[in-house]
C-alpha positions as CSV (number, residue, x, y, z in Angstrom):
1,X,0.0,0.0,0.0
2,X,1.3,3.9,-1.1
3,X,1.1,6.3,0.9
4,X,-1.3,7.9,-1.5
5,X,-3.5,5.2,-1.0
6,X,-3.9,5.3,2.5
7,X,-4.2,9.8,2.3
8,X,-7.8,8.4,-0.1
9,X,-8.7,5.7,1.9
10,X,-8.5,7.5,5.3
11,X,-10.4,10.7,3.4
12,X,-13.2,8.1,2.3
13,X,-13.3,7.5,5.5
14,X,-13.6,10.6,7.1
15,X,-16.1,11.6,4.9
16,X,-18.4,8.8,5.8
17,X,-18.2,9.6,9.5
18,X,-19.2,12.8,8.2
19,X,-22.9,11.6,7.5
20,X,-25.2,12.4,9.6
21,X,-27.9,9.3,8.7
22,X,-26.8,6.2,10.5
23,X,-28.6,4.1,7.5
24,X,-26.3,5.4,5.0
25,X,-23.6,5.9,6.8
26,X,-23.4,1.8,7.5
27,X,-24.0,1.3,3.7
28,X,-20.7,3.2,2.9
29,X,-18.6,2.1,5.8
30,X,-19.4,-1.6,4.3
31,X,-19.4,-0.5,0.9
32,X,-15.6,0.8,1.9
33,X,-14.6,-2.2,3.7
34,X,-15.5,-4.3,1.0
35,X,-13.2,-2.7,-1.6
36,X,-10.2,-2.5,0.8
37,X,-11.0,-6.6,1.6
38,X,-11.0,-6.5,-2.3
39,X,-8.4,-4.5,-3.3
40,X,-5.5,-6.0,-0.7
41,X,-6.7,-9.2,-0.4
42,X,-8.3,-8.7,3.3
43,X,-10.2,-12.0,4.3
44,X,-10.2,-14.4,7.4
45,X,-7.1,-16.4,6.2
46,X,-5.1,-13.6,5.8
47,X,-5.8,-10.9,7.9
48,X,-3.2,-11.5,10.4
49,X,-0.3,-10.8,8.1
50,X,-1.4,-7.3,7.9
51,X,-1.5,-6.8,11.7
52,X,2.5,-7.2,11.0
53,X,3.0,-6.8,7.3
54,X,0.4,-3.7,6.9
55,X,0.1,-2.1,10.0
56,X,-1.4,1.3,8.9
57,X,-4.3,-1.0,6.4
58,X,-5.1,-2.7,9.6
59,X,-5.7,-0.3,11.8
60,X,-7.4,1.3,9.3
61,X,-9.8,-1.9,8.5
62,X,-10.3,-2.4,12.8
63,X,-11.6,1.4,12.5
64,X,-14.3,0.4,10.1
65,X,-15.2,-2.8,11.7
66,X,-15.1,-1.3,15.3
67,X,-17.9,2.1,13.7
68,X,-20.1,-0.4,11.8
69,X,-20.1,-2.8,15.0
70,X,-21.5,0.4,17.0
71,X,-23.6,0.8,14.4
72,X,-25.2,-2.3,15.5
73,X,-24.5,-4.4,13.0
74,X,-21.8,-7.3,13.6
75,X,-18.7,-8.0,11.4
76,X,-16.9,-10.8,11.2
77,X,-13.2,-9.5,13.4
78,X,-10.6,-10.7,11.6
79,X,-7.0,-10.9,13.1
């Protein structure tokens, strides 16, 4: 992961907290953990080499899980 990609992933983020309706802001938060589990190859197997490999991505992807989990809705934890 660049640099770069964290600065937009971390402003997609921020903008999501941003919303004000709790409805759509769960649909982006899983919308956005979707394409980073896409993009870097996030899944159950696997999420444990980022806790070392990728430490910025998975703090990042704990963010998300921990806002959609207050959200009420609950996410598989990986790592």
């Amino acid at each position: 992961m660049t640099t770069g990609e964290m600065l937009e992933l971390t402003k997609r983020l921020n903008s999501i907290l941003g919303i004000l309706s709790e409805g759509w802001k769960l649909r982006r938060l899983l919308s956005l953990k979707a394409d980073m589990e896409e993009a870097y190859g996030i899944n159950l197997l696997t999420a444990g080499k980022f806790k070392y490999s990728e430490p910025a991505l998975y703090q990042l992807h704990n963010t998300i899980e921990q806002e959609v989990n207050r959200l009420g809705v609950k996410s598989v934890r990986m790592g």
